[in-house]
N, C-alpha and C positions, 0 to 999 in steps of 0.2 A: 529314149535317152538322148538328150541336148547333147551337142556338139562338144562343151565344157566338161564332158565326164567319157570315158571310155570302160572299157567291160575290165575287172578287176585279172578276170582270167588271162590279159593281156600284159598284165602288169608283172615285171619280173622284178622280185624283192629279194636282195640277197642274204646269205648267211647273217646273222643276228639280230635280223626284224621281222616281222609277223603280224599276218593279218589282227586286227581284235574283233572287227565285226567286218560288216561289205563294205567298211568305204576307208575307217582308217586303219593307217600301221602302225606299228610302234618299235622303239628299238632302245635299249639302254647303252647312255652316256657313260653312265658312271652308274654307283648302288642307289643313290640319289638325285639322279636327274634321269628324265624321260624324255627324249623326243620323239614326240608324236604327227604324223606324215598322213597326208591326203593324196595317196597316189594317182589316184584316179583322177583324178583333179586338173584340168591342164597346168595350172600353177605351181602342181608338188607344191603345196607349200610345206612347214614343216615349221610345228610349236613347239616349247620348252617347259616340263612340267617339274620345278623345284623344289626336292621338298628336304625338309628334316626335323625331327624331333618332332614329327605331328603337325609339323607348320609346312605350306603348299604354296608357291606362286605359279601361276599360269602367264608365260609370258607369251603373248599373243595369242585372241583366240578362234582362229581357223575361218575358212571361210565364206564358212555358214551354210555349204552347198546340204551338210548334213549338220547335225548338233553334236559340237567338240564336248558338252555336258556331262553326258552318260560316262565314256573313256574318262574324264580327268576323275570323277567321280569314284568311279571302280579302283582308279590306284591311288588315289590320294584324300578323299572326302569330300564332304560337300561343303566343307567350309575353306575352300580353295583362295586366294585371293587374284583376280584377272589382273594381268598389267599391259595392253596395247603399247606395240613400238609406235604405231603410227594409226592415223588416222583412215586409211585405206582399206576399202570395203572386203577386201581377201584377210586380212589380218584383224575383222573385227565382226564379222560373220557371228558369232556364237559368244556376244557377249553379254547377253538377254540370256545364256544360263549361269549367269552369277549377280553375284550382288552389287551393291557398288564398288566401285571400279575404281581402282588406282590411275591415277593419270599424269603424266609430265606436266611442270608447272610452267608453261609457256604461255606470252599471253594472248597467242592469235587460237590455243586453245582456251585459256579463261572466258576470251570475249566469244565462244562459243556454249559455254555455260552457264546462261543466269540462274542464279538458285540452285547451282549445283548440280543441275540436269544438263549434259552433254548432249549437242544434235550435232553433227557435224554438219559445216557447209559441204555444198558437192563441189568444189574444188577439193576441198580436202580429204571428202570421202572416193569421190570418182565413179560413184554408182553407176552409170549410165552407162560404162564399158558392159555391164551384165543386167543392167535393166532390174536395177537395186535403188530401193530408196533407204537413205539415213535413221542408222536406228537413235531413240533417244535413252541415256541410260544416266544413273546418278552415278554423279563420281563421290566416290568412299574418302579418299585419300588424295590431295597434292602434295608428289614428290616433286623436290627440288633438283635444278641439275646439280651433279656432284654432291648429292646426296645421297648417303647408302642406305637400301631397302636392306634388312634383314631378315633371312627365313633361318628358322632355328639358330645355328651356331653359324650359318653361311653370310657373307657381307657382299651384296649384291652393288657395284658402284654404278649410279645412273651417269649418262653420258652422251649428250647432245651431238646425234650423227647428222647434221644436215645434209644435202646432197642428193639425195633420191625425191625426199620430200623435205619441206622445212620443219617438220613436228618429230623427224624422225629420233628414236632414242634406242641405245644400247645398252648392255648391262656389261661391266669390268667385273668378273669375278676374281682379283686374286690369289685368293686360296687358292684355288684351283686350274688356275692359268687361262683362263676362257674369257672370249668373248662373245658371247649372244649377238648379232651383229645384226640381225633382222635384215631389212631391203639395205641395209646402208653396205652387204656385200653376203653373195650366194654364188652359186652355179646356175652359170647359164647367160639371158640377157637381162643387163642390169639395164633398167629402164631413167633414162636421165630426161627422155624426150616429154614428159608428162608433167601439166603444171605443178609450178613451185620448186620443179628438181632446177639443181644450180651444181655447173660443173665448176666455178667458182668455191664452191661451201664443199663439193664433195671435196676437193685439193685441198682446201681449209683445214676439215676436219681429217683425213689421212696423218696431214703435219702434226697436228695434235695427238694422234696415237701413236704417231711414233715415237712422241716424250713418254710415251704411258707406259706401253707394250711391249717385253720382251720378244727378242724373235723368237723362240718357240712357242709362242702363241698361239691357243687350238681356238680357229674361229667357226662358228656354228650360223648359219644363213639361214635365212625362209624358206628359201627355193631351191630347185635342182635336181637334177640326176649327175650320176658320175659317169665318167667319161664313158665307160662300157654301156652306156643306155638304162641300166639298174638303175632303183629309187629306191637308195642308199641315202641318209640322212646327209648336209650339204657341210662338209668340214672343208675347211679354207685353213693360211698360214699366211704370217708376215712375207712371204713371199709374192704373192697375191697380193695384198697390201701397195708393196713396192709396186708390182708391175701397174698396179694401176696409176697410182701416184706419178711414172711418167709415161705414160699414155696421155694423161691430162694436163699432166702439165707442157709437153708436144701441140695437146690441140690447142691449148691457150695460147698459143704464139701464133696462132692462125687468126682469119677471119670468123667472124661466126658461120656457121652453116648448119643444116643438115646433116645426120649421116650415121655409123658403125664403127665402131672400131674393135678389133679385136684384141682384148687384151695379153690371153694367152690361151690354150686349149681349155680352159674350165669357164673361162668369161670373154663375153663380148657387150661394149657398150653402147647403147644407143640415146643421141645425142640430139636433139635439137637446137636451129638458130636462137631460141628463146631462152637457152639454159646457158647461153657462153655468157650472161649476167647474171646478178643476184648473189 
């Protein structure tokens, strides 16, 4: 076993999620939605499987250490549709078990698909962290920002989270008061020091949900454990939101540098001199 994976046995999952095979968990949002968790994983990451009336989105698909396929498969069908928040090799692992692929209509992602077949650059895939190379997949669908994907009766609003990465995207669900927030906020360290993140764009975009977002806003992230060490799916609140929003806006009044900062017990960011633009 590589260093990126630890024995399941060691993994403590608390009350309302469950193993489904050896590598993922799962645990219910609601009667229709699924979060689906790679505990083992040094990443925890953690997908969103949306379904209703027969109709499925996968939002983000896992990251690929095993195949997310089988799991979405068994609760939802094989006629699932995949939607990647971003382009990053942890959140796009297992997108070769579906078809073509939904994609944000951005153009540094267009200019990465001629003919409709997506390869990511490795700035934007970052393979190299895990000794990955870019998969190429057809994309099905460009959605637009602020445009809403629909599953069954559910109104999914797409929503341009720059800041972690520049391709990054959210879903506003609200019927249901949620946001899918992917890398753009989880538990644990938000990674700002990695090309393309902009501590700039991440203050940007906070301001922007705060027009959006009611405060009781139940936010759903990629990553994390909760504070007790559990890998407990990663719920976040406008609360979190705020704290970030001035942490950030603090270091922007500095010079550029290096560094951490701690947001509050569930987040800490890390920043590099390269991210104080963009």
């Amino acid at each position: 076993m590589c260093d990126l994976e630890q024995p399941i046995d060691s993994v403590t999952l608390p009350e309302g999620l469950a193993w489904e095979d050896d590598w993922f968990a799962v645990g219910t949002v609601d009667a229709d939605t699924l979060a689906i968790g790679e505990p083992a994983y040094h990443q925890k990451n953690w997908s969103y499987l949306i379904t209703d009336g027969g109709e499925s989105l996968l939002f983000d698909t896992g990251s690929g250490r095993r195949s997310i396929g089988p799991v979405v498969h068994r609760h939802a069908g094989v006629s699932t549709r995949a939607f990647p928040s971003h382009m990053h090799f942890d959140h796009l692992g297992g997108v070769d078990a579906f078809g073509p692929v939904i994609v944000a209509d951005l153009p540094m992602l267009r200019a990465m698909a001629p003919d409709n077949v997506l390869t990511p650059t490795e700035e934007a895939y970052l393979g190299h962290y895990e000794t990955l190379s870019p998969p190429s997949f057809p994309v099905g669908h460009w959605v637009g920002i602020g445009d809403v994907l629909q599953v069954g009766l559910r109104h999914l609003h797409v929503l341009h989270t720059p800041g972690h990465s520049p391709d990054s995207v959210s879903l506003w669900e609200p019927g249901r008061n949620r946001l899918y927030a992917a890398d753009f906020l989880y538990r644990g360290h938000l990674y700002a020091q990695t090309p393309g993140a902009s501590l700039p764009a991440y203050r940007a975009t906070l301001e922007t949900l705060f027009d959006i977002l009611p405060e009781d806003i139940d936010i759903l992230g990629a990553h994390g454990q909760t504070e007790g060490g559990t890998d407990d799916m990663p719920r976040l609140g406008h609360a979190d939101l705020a704290a970030l929003h001035a942490a950030l806006c603090d270091l922007l009044t500095g010079p550029p540098h290096d560094g951490q900062r701690e947001i509050n017990p569930r987040m800490t960011l890390l920043y590099s001199k390269a991210s104080f633009t963009g």
